[in-house]
N, C-alpha and C positions, 0 to 999 in steps of 0.2 A: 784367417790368413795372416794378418797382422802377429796375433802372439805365436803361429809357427814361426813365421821369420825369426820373431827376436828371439826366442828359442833356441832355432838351429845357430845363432850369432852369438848367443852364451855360450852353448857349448861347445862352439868351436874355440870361442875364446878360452875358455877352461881347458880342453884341448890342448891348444897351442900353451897353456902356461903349467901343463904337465910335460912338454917334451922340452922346455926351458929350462923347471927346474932340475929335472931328471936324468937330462945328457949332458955326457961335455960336451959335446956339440952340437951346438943349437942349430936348428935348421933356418938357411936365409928366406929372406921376402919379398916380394913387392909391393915396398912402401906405400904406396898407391892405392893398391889395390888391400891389404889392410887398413887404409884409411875409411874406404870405401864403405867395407864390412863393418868397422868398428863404430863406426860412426853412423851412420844407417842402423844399428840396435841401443844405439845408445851410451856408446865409450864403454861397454865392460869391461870389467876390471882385471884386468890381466899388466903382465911384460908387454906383450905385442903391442897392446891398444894404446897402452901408456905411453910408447915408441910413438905409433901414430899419431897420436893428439899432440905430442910434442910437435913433430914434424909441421903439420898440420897449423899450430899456433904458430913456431918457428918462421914460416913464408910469409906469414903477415908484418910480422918485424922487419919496423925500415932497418936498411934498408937493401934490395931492391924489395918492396911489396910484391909478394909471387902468388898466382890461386894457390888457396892452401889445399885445394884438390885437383889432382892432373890428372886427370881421368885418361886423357890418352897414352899414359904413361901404363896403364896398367890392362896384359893383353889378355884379353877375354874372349875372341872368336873362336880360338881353338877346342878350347873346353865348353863353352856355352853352342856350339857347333857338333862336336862328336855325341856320339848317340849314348843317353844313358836315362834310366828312372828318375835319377836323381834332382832335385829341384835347383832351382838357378841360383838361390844362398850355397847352399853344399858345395857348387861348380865352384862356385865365386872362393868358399874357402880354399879348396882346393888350389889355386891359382896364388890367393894373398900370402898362402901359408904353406908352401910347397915342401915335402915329404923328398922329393926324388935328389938333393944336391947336399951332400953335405955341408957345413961352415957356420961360421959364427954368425947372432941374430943379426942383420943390418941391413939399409938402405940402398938404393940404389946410390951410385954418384953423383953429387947434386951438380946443379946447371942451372943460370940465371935462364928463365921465362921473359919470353915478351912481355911487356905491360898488358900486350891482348893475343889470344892466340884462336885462330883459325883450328885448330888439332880438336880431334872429336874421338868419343869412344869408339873402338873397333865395330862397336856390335851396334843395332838398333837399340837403344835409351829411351823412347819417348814415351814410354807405355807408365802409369803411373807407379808401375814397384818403383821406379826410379825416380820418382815427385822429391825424393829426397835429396837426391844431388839438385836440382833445380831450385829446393826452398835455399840454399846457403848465399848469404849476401855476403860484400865487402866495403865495407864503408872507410874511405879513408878521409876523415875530418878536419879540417881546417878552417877553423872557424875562430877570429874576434870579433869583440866592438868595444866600443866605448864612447864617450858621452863630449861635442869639443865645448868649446868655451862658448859659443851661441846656441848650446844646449841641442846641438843636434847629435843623431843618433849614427855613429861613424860605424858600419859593420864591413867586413870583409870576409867571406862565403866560398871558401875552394874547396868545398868538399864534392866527391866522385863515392861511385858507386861501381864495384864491382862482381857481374852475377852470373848465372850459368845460362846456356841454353836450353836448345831440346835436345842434341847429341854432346852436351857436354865442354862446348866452346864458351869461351871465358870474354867475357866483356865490360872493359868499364865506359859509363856514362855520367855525364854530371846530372850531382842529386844537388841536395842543399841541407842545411844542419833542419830546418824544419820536418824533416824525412827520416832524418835519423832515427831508432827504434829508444823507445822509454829506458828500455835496457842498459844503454850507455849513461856515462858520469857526467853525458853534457850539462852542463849547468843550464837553465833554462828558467827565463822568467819575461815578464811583460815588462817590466823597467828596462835600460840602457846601461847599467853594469857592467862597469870593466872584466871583458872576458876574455882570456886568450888560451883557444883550446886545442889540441893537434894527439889523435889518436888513428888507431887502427881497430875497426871493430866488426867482429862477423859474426852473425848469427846462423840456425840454422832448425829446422826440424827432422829428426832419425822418420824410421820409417810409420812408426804408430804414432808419430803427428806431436812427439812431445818437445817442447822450445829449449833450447842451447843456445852459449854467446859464451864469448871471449873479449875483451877489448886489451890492447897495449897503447900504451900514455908514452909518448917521445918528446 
């Protein structure tokens, strides 16, 4: 099941980066919802996905920090609802990479996001094709310390976490830099070392379980 998914996610992407290069006019998206796609097989390598992951890293840069996936942004009832053979990747491309509007490749209009938002996928999510929107974290880092003159250990600790639900609602809570994943440049040792550290950093697993990360340094 796993290598059909990522499969049918390549060759959509390849797909969609035959009617890129091949038309003057490129057909529009739902940013979103090729994030979705692309990102759940692994970012192949195409125009689209490359859009995507931009977008997708783009949110996490202060400032405002946005989910860099809005899943409720991208609508899926209607095609994952109508009657077809087809499997729910195919539906899903269907949707990200739309055929029926002519115009050039682009996004929707963008819009500052709550810090948290209530908004949920259209469709039931909680089944585990979808563990993959669920694995992506957000860690926004704020983290120093340093050592005072009575040799004590002075830290200061605002780092938050923000992560998905079961239908796809975005939440941050406070973590702390001990939490943080290996992945990240935080500097990390058992001494009191002048450190002053401030990033954005999200990780995430596609759908065959394989690890991704981004971080951006402000």
């Amino acid at each position: 099941m796993k290598h059909m998914f990522r499969g049918v996610v390549v060759v959509a992407a390849l797909g969609v980066s035959g009617i890129v290069a091949g038309s003057k006019s490129a057909q529009a998206y739902q940013v979103d919802c090729a994030i979705l796609l692309c990102l759940s097989g692994g970012w192949p390598a195409s125009p689209p996905c490359a859009h995507a992951r931009a977008v997708f890293i783009q949110r996490i840069t202060p400032w405002p920090i946005e989910p860099p996936l809005q899943i409720w942004r991208c609508p899926m009832r209607a095609s994952f609802n109508a009657p077809s053979p087809r499997s729910s990747m195919e539906l899903l491309y269907d949707i990200a990479f739309r055929r029926d509007r002519p115009g050039r490749l682009m996004s929707e209009p963008s819009r500052i996001v709550p810090v948290q938002s209530d908004e949920q996928a259209d469709i039931d999510i909680s089944g585990a094709s979808f563990d993959f929107v669920r694995s992506i974290r957000v860690y926004h880092i704020q983290f120093s310390q340093r050592e005072n003159r009575d040799g004590d250990c002075i830290r200061s600790d605002w780092t938050r976490l923000g992560s998905y639900g079961t239908q796809g609602d975005y939440r941050w809570t406070r973590s702390s830099f001990g939490e943080v994943p290996l992945a990240s440049r935080l500097p990390r040792s058992d001494d009191c070392r002048s450190v002053s550290y401030r990033s954005v950093f999200v990780d995430w697993r596609d759908h065959a379980g394989n690890y991704g990360f981004e971080e951006v340094r402000y």
